[in-house]
N, CA, C and O atoms as CSV, one atom per row, in Angstrom:
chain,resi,resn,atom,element,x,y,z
A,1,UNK,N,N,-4.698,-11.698,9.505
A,1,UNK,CA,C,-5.389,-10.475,9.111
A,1,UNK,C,C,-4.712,-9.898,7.865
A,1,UNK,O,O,-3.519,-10.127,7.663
A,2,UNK,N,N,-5.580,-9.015,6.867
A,2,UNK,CA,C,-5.006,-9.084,5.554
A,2,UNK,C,C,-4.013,-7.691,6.396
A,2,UNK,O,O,-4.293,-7.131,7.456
A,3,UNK,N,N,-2.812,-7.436,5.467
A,3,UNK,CA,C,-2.179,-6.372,5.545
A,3,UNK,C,C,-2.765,-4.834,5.211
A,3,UNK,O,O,-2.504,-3.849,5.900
A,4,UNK,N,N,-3.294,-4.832,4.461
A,4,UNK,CA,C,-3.830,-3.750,4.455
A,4,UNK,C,C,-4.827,-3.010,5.317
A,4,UNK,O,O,-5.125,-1.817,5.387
A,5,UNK,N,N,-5.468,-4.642,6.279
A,5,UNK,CA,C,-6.621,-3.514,6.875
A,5,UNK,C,C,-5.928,-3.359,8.383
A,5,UNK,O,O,-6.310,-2.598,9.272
A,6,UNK,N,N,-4.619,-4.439,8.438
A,6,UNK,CA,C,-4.042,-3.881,9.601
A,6,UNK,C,C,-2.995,-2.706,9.941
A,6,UNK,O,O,-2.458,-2.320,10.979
A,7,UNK,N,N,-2.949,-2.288,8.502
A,7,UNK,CA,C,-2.218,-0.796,8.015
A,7,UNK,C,C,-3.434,-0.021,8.628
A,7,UNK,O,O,-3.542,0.435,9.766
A,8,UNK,N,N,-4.332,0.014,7.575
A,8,UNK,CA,C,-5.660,1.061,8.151
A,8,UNK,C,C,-5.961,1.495,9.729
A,8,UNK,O,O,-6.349,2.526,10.278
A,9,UNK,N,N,-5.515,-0.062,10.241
A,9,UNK,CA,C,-6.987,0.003,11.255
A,9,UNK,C,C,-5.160,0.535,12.212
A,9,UNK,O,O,-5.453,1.139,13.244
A,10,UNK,N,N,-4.402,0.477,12.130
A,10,UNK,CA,C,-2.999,0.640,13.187
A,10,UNK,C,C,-3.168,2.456,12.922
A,10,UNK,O,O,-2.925,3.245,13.835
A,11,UNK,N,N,-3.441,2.731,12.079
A,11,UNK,CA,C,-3.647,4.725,11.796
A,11,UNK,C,C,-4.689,4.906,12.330
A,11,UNK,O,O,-4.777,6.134,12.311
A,12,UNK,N,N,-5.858,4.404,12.967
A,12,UNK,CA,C,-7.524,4.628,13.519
A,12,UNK,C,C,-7.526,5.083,11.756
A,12,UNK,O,O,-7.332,6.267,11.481
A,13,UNK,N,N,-7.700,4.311,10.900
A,13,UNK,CA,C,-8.720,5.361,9.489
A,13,UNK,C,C,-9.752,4.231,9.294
A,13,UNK,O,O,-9.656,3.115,9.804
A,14,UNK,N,N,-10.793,4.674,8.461
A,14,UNK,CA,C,-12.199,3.732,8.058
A,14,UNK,C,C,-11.400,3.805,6.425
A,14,UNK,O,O,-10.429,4.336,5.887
A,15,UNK,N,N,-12.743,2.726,6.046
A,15,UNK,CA,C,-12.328,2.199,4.758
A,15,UNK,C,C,-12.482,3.619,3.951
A,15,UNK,O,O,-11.609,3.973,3.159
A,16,UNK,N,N,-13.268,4.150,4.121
A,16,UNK,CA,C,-13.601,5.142,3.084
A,16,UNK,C,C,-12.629,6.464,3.393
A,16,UNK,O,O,-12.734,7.482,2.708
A,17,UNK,N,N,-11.775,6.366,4.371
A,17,UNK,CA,C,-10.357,7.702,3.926
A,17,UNK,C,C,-9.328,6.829,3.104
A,17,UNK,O,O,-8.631,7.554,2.394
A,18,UNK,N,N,-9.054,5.597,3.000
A,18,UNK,CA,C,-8.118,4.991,2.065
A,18,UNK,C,C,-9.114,5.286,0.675
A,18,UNK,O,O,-8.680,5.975,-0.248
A,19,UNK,N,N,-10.300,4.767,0.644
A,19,UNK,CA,C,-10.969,4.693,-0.988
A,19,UNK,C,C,-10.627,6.730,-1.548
A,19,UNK,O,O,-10.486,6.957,-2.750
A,20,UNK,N,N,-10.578,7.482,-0.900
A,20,UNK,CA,C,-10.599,9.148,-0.658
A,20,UNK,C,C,-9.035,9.379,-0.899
A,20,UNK,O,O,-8.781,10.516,-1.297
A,21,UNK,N,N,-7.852,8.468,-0.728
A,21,UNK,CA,C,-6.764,8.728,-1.016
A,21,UNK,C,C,-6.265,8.102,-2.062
A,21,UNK,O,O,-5.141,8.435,-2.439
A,22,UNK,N,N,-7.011,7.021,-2.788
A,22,UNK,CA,C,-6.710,6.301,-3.816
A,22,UNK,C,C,-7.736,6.675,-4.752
A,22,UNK,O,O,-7.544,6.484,-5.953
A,23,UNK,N,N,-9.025,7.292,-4.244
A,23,UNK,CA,C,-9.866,7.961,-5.388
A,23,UNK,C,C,-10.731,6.915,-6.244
A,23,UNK,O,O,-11.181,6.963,-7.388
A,24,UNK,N,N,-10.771,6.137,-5.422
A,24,UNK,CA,C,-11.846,4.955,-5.068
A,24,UNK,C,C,-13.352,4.595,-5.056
A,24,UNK,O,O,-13.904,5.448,-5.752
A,25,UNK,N,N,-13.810,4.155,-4.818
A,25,UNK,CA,C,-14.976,4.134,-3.526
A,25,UNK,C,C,-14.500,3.361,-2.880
A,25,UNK,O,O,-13.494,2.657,-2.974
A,26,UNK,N,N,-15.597,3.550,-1.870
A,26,UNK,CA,C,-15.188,2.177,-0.584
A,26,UNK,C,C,-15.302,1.338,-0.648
A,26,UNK,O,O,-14.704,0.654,0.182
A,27,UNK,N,N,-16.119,0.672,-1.627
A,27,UNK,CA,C,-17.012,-0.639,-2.227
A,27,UNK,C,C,-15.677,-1.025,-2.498
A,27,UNK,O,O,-15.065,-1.666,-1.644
A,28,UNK,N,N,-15.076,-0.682,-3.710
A,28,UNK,CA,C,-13.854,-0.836,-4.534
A,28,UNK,C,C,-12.526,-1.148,-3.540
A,28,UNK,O,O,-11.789,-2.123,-3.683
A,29,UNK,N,N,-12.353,0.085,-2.305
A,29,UNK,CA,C,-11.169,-0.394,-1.734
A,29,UNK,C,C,-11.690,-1.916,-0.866
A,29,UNK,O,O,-11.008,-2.940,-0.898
A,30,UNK,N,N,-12.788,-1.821,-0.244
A,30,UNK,CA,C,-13.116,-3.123,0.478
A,30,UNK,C,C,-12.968,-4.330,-0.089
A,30,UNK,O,O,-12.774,-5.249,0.707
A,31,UNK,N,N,-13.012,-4.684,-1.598
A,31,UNK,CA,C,-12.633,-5.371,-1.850
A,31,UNK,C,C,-11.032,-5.873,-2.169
A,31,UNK,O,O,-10.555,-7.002,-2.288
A,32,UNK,N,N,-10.462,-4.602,-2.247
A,32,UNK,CA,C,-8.775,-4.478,-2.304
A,32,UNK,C,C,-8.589,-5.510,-0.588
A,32,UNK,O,O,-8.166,-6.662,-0.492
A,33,UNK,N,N,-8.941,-4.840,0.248
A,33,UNK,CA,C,-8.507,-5.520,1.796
A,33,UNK,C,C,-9.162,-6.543,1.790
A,33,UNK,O,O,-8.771,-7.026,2.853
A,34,UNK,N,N,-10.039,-7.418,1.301
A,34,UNK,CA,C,-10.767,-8.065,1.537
A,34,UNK,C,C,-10.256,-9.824,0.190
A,34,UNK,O,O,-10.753,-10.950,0.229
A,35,UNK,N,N,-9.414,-9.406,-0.543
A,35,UNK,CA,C,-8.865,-9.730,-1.852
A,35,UNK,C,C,-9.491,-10.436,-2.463
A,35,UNK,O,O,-9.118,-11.601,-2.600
A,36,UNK,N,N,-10.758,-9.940,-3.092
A,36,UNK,CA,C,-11.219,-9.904,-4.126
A,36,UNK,C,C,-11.223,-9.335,-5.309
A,36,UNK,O,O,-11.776,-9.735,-6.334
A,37,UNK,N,N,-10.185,-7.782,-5.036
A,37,UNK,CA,C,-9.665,-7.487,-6.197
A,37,UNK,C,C,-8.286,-6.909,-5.974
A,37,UNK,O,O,-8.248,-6.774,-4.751
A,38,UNK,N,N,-7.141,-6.495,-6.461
A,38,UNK,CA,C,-5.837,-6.528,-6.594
A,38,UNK,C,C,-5.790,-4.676,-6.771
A,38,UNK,O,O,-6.207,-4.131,-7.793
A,39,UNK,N,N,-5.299,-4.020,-5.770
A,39,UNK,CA,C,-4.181,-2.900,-5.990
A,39,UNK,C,C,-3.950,-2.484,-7.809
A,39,UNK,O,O,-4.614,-3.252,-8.505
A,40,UNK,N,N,-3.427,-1.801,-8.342
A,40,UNK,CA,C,-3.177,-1.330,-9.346
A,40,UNK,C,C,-1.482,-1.028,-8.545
A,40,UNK,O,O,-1.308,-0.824,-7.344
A,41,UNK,N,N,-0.292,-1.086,-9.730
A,41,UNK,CA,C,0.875,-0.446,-8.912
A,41,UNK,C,C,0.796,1.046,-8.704
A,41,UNK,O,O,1.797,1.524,-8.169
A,42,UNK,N,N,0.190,1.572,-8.894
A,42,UNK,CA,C,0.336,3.178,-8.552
A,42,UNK,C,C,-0.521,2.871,-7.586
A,42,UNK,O,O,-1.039,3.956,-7.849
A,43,UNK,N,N,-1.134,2.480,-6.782
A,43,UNK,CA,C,-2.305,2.351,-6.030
A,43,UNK,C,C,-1.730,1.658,-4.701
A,43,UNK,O,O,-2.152,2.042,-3.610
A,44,UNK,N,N,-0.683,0.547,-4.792
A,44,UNK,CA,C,0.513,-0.135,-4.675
A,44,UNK,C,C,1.450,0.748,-3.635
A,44,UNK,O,O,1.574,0.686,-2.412
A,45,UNK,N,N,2.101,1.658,-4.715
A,45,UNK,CA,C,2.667,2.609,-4.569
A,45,UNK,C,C,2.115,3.897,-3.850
A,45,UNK,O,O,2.874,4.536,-3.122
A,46,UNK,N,N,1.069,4.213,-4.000
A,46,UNK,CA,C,0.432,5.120,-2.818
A,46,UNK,C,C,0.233,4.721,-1.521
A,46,UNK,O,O,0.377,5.453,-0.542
A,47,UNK,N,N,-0.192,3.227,-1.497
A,47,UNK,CA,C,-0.575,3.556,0.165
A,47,UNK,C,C,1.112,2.942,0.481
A,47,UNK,O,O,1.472,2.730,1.639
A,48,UNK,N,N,1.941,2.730,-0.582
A,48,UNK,CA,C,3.190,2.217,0.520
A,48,UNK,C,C,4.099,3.644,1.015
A,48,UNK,O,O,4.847,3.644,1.993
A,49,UNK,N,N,3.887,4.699,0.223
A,49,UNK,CA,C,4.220,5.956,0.806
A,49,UNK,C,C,3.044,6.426,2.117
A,49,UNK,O,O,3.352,7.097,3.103
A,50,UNK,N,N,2.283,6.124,1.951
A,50,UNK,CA,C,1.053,6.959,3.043
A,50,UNK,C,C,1.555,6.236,4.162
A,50,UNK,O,O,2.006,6.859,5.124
A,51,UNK,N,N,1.526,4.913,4.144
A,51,UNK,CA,C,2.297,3.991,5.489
A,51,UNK,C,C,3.814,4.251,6.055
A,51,UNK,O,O,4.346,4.156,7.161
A,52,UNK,N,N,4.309,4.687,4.533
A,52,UNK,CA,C,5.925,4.232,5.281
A,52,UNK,C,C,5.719,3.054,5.518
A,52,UNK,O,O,5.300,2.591,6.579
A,53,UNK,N,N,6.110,2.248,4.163
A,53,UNK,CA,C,6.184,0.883,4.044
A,53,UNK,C,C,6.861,0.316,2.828
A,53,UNK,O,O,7.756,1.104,2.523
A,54,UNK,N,N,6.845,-0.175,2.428
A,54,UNK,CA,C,7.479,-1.243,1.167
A,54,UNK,C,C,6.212,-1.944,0.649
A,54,UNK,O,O,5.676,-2.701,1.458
A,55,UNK,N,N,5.613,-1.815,-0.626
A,55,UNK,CA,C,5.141,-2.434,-1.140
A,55,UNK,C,C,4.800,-3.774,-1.229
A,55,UNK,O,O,3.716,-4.356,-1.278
A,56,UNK,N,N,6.509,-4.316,-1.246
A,56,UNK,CA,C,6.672,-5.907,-0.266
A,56,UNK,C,C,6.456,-6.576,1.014
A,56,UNK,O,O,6.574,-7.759,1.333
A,57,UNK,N,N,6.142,-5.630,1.611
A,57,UNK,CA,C,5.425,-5.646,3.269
A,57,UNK,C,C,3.877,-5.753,2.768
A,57,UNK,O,O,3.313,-6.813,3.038
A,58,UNK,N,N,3.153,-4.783,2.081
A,58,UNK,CA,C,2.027,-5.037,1.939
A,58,UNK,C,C,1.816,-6.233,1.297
A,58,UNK,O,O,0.939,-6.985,1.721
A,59,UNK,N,N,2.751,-6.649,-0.046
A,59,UNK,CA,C,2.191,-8.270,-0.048
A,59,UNK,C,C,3.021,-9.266,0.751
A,59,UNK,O,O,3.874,-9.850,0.084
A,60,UNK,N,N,2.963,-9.514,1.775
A,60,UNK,CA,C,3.723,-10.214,2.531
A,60,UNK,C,C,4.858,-11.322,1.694
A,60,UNK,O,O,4.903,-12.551,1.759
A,61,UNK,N,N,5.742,-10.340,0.889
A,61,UNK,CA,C,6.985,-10.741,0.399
A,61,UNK,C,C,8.402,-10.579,1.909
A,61,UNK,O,O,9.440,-11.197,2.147
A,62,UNK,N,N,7.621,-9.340,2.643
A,62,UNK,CA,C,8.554,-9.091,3.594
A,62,UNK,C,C,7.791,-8.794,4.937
A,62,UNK,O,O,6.708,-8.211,4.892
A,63,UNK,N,N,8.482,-9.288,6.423
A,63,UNK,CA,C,7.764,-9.166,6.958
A,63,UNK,C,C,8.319,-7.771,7.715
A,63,UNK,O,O,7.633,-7.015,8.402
A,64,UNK,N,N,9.574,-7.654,7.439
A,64,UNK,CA,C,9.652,-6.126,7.654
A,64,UNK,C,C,9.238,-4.707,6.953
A,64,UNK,O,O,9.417,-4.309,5.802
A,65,UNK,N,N,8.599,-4.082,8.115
A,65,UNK,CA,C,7.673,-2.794,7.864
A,65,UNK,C,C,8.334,-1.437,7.237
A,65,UNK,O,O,7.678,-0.556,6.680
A,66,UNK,N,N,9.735,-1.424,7.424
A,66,UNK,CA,C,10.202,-0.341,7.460
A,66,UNK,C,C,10.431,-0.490,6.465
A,66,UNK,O,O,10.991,-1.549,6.183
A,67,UNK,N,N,10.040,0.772,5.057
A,67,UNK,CA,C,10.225,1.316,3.478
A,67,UNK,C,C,11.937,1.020,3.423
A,67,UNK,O,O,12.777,1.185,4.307
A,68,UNK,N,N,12.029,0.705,2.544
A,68,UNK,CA,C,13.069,0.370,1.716
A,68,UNK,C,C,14.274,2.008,1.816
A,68,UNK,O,O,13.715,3.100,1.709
A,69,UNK,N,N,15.698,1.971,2.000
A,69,UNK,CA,C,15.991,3.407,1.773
A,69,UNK,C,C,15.995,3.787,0.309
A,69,UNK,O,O,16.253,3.117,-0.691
A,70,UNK,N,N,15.603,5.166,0.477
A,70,UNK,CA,C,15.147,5.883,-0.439
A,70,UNK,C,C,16.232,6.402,-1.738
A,70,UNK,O,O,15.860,6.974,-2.762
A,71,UNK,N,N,17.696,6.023,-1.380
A,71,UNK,CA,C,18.721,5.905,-2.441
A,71,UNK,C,C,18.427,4.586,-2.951
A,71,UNK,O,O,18.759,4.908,-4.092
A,72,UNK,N,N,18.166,3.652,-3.055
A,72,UNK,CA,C,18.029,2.530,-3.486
A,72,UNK,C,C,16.948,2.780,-4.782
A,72,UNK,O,O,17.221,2.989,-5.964
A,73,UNK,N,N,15.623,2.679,-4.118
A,73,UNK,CA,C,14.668,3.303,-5.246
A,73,UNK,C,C,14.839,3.912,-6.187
A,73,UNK,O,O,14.258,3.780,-7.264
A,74,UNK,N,N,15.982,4.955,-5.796
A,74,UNK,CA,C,16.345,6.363,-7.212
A,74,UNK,C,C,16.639,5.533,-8.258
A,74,UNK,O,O,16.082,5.289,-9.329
A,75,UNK,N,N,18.304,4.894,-7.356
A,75,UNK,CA,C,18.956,4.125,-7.939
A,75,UNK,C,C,17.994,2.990,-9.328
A,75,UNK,O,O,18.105,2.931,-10.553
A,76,UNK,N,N,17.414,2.510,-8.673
A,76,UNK,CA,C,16.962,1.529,-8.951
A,76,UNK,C,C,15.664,2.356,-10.671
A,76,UNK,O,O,15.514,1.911,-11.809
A,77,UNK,N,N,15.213,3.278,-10.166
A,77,UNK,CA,C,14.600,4.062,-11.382
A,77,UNK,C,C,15.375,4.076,-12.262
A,77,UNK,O,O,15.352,3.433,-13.312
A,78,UNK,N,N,16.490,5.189,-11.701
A,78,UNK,CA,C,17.480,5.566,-13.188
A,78,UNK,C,C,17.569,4.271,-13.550
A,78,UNK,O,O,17.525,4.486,-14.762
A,79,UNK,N,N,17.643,3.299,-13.486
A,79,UNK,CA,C,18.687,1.796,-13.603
A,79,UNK,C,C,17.392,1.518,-15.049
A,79,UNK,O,O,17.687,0.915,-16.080
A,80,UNK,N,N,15.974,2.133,-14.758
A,80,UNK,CA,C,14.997,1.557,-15.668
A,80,UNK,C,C,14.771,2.647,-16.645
A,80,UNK,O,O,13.960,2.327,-17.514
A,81,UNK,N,N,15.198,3.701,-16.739
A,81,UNK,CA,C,14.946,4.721,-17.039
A,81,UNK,C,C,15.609,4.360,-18.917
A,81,UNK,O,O,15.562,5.246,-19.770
């Protein structure tokens, strides 16, 4: 099952409150879960905060769920900054 719609469907939400938090349509996110079309990283980055997740969980780089700690990330900004 793709990751994303087992994010969705584990919160009870329909496609169209993710397309409503990414500012979407539903057409548009259905094809995100469905992968016919690809996330944007801010888009990426939104639902991996809405989940409490890692970005890398959503593309099954990792199979652990739990977000990355949040000193790391800073870290890791300033480091690009």
């Amino acid at each position: 099952m793709n990751r994303l719609r087992e994010l969705r469907e584990d919160k009870d939400l329909y496609q169209k409150d993710l397309a409503k938090i990414l500012n979407v349509s539903q057409q548009q996110y259905s094809r995100c879960e469905t992968e016919v079309n690809q996330l944007s990283y801010d888009g990426l980055m939104t639902l991996a905060d809405f989940y409490e997740t890692s970005i890398d969980y959503i593309l099954y780089r990792t199979d652990q769920r739990a977000p990355y700690p949040k000193s790391i990330m800073i870290e890791r900004k300033k480091t690009y900054e």
